[in-house]
N, C-alpha and C positions, 0 to 999 in steps of 0.2 A: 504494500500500500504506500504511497505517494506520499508527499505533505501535502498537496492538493488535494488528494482526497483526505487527509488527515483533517483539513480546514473547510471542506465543503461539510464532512460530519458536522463539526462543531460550529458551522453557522447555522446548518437546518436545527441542532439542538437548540442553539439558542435563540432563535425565532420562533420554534414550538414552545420552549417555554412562555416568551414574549407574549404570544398571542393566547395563550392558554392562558396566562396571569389575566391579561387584558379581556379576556371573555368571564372569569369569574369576577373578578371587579364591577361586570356591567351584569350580574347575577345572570348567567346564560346557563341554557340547561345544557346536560352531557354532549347533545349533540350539536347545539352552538358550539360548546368550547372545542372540540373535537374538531368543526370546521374552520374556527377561527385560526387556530393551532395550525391546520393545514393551511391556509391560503398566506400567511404569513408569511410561514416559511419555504412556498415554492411560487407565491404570485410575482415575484421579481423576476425570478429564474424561467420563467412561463413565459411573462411579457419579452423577456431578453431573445427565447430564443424564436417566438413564433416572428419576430421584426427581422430575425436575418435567418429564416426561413430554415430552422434547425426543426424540422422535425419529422416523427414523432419528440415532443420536448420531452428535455431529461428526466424529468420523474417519472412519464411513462417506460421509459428504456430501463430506468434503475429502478425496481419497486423497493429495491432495498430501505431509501427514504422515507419511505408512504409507512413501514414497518416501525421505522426509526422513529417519524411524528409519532405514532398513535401509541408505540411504547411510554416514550421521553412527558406526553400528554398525560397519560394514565399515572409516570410518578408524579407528575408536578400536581396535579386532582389529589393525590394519595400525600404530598406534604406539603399542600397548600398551606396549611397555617402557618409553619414552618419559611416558607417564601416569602408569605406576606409577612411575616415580623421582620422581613429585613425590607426595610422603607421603600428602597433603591434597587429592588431584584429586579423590579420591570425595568428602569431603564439601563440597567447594568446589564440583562441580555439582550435586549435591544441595541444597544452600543454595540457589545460583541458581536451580532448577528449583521451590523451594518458596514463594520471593518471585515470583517470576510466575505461578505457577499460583492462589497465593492470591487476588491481585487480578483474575484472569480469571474465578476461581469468584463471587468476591461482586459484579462487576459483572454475571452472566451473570446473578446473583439478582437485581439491582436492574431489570434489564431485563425480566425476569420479572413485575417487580410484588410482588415478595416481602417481608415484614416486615426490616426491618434486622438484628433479630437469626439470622432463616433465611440470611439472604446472608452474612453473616457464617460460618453454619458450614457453608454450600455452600462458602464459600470454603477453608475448612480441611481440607472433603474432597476437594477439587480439588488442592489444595498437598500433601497428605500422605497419600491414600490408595495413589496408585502408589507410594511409598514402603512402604506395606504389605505391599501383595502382592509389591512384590520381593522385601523381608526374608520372608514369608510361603514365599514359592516358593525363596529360597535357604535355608530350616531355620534362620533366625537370628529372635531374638524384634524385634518390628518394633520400631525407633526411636521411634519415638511414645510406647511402653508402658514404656521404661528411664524413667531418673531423668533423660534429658537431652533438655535443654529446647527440643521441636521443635513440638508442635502449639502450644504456647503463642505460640509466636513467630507462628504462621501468623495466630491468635486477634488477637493485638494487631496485624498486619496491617492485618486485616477490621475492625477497629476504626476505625485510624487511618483506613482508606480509607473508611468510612460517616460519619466527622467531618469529615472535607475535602471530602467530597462534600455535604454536610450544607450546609458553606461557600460551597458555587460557587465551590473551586479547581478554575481550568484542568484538562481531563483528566487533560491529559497531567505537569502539575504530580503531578496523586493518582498516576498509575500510579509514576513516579521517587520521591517520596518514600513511596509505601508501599512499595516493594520495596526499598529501600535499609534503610527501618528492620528487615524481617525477614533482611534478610542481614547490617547490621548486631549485632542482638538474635544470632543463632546465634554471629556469628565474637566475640563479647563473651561469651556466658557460655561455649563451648567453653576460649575462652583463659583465663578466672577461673575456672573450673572448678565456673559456678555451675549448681545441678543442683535439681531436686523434689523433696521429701521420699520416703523407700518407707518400706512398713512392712510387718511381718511377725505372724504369729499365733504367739503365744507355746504353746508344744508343753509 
């Protein structure tokens, strides 16, 4: 097994968790949480590849994942209260889930043959769309679209990973330091409370 598969496990994990916390939050019964848990963690990955015409898309090819959500779902159900005591579990796997989906999206792009700048925003719709459609499907305005700073992070990412790779750094070098910068970039401006400008139409 790869590190790339090593890091595609542990971002479906932490997006099923994601969406599974974020479906009991909005008191969803078994089979909401269960769907939310799914679309989280392969709506990115869906939308990435039906746009450059990969398919059947990966989660049908691998049903290993589909195994992986529904187990990873039934623990986080099983120590739910356990998760919730920690304040921070939803967006600490959400973070995690957005740093490796990012660099799985823009390398999927580079693989493709894609312009850098396409791979780049393959990568930010891999990292942050299943985040969408969870907030989308629990009635809450998705993260992305607030003043706080989450595609941005996914964007400097897809950056960082098209300059290092640019470099002929080691893979496995870009995968770790471009995942750390976007989990670092989130847990930095959540704590400083650094945020996008909004703006409103004067009435």
């Amino acid at each position: 097994m790869s590190f790339f598969n090593v890091l595609d496990i542990l971002g479906t994990i932490a997006f099923a968790i994601s969406g599974a916390l974020s479906a009991m939050n909005r008191k969803l019964d078994l089979f909401g949480i269960f769907i939310i848990a799914f679309v989280t963690s392969i709506g990115g990955g869906t939308i990435r590849d039906v746009l450059i015409g990969n398919t059947p898309v990966s989660w049908m090819e691998n049903t290993i994942n589909l195994y992986l959500i529904g187990c990873v779902t039934i623990v986080a159900i099983i120590f739910r209260n356990k998760l919730d005591y920690l304040k921070k579990s939803l967006f600490l796997f959400d973070t995690i889930g957005l740093g490796v989906f990012t660099i799985i999206g823009v390398e999927t792009g580079i693989m493709a043959g894609l312009e850098p700048i396409v791979s780049i925003a393959l990568g930010a719709m891999t990292g942050c769309f299943g985040g969408v459609l969870r907030d989308i499907l629990c009635n809450e305005i998705p993260v992305i679209f607030r003043k706080e700073i989450y595609a941005t992070a996914s964007i400097a990412g897809g950056v960082c990973f098209m300059v290092l790779y640019t470099l002929n750094i080691t893979q496995n070098s870009i995968y770790i330091i471009t995942t750390l910068l976007i989990i670092s970039i989130r847990l930095l401006v959540v704590k400083y409370k650094v945020s996008l400008p909004s703006f409103m139409v004067q009435k």
